[in-house]
N, C-alpha and C positions, 0 to 999 in steps of 0.2 A: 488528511492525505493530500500529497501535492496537485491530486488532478481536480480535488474542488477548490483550494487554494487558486489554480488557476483558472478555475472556471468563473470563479468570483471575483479577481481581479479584471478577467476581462468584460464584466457587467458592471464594474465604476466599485466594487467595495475596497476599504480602506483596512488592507496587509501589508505586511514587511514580514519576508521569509527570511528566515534569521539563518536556517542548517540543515541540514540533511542529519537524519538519525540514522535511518539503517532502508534496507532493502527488501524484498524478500514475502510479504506478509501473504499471499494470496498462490492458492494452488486452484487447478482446475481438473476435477475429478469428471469421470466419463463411463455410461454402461459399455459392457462388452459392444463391440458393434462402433464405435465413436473411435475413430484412427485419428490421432492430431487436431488441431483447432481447426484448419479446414472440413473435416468429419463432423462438425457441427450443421454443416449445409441441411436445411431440415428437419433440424432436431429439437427438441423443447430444450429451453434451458431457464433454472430457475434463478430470482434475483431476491430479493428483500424488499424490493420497493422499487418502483420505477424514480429515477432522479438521485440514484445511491450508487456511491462510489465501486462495489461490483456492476453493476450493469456497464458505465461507462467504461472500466477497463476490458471488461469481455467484448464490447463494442471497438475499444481500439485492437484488441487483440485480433478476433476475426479484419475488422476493414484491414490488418494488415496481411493478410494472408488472400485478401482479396474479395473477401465474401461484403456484402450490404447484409449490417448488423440487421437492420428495419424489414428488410423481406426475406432474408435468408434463413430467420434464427424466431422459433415459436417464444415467447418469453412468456413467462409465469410469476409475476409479481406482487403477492396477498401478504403485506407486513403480520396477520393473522398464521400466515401459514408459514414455516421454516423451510428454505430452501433442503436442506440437509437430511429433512422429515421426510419431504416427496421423495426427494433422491434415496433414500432406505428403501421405502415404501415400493418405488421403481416406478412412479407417476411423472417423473421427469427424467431426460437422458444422461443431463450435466446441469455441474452449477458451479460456483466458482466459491472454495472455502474458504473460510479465514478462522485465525487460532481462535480454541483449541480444536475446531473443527476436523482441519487434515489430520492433525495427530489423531484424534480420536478413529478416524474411519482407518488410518491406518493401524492402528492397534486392535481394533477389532474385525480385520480385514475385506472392508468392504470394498467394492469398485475397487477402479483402478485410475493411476493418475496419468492425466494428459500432456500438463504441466505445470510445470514449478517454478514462480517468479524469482525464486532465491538459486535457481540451478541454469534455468533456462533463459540463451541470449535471444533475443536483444535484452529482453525487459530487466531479465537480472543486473544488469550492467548500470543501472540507474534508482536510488533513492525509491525506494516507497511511500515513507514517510516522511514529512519534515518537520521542522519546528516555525512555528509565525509568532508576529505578535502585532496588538493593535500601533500601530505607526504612531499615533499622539502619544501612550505610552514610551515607545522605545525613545523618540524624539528628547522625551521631555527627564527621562528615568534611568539614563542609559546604565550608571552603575546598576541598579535593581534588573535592568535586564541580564545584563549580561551576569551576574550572580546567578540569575533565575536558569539559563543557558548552562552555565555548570556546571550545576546541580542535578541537568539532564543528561549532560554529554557522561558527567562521572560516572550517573548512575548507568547509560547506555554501555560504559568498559564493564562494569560489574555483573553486567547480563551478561559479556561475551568470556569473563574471565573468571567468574565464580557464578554459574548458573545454578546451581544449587543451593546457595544462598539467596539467590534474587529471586526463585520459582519458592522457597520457601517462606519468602517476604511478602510474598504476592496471594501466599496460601493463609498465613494470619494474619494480612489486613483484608481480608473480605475478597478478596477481587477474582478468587476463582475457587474453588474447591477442591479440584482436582491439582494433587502434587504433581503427579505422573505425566499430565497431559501440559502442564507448565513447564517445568525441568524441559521436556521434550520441544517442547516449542522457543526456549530461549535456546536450544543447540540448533532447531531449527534456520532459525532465523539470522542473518547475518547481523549481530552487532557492533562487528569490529569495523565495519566501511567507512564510518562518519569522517576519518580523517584521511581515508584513500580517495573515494569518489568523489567529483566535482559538481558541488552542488548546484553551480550555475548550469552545467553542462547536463544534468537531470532536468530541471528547468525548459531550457532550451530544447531539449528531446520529446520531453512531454509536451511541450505550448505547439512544438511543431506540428507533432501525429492529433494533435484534438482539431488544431485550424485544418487539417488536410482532410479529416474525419468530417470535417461540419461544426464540429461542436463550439468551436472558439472564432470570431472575427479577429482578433487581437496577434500581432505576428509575434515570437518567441521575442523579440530583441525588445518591443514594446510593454512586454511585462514584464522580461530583468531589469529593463530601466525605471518603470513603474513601482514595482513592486519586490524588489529584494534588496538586501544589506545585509555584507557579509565579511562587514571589518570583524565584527564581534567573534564570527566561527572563525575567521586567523588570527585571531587573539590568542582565541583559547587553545587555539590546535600549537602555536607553540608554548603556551603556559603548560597545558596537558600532554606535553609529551610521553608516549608511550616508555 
């Protein structure tokens, strides 16, 4: 995800953000009684682990609605224990899902959602995920990279244009079991953004809300210049024309 991407660029690690894939991955389900991301003021909310890519976005999410993630917000962090188990269970208020999670709770009607990174602006307006690669690599390999790039981007149109076959790809090689909750999560999910959205301009949004947040010393201009290259994704965006 690009916010550890950037959290590690600005502690000195050695990336090159090659793309933006898609947008979208993470919903925030809420008990009855939880009105919007500021309706979390005093409320448990469950994570995976403390230092995990949910916790930090539910943390920029709230700071931007004004709350202080750190005193405003109970957190519950047991990698032992599944955020999504409390929240059945009703041992926590909110948590923040990721596939096939949402799908799941929405197909068996649970909770209710607060919101949707793939619906909801600002955040939807901005990459979720991207692609990196280690810099000595790309440096030294560029044709194998940008092959490897691809082979990503390809497969990213095949999500957004035959999700049926790609949720079905995903069911006999191992990687999920459930057809139903796959199919559902590539219609989900935005895959068609990769050649709309501006992946520096993600970048840029993100590095800014993490340095305003605490989280980052590193200003946004200091890790595009640092840490991305993005001749490879307009390469490809005109070879891959839709």
């Amino acid at each position: 995800m690009r916010r550890n991407f950037i959290a590690g660029l600005d502690k000195g690690e050695t990336i090159t953000l090659l793309a933006g894939v898609h947008d979208g991955c993470f919903v925030l389900f809420g008990h009855e009684g939880v009105h919007g991301i500021a309706g979390l003021k005093g409320r448990t909310v469950g994570v995976p682990g403390f230092g995990t890519g949910p916790e930090l976005l539910l943390s920029l999410m709230t700071a931007e609605v004004g709350l202080d993630p750190k005193k405003d917000l109970h957190w519950i962090g047991n990698p032992k224990e599944k955020p999504k188990d409390l929240y059945i269970a009703g041992k926590i208020d909110a948590f923040l899902a990721f596939p096939p999670e949402p799908q799941e709770l929405r197909a068996r009607h649970i909770g209710r959602v607060i919101f949707d990174t793939a619906v909801d602006r600002p955040w939807s307006q901005y990459f979720c995920c991207m692609l990196a690669g280690n810099p000595e690599f790309v440096r030294r390999h560029p044709v194998a990279t940008k092959r490897a790039m691809r082979a990503i981007l390809k497969a990213t149109d095949l999500c957004a244009s035959d999700p049926r076959s790609a949720a079905r790809m995903l069911v006999d090689g191992g990687f999920t079991p459930q057809y139903d909750y796959a199919l559902q999560t590539l219609k989900d999910v935005p895959y068609d953004k990769w050649r709309e959205y501006d992946a520096e301009d993600a970048i840029r949004f993100w590095a800014l809300r993490m340095r305003e947040a605490g989280f980052i010393k590193s200003t946004p201009q200091k890790i595009i210049a640092e840490g991305t290259d993005w001749h490879f994704l307009e390469e490809l965006k005109r070879e891959l024309k839709a």
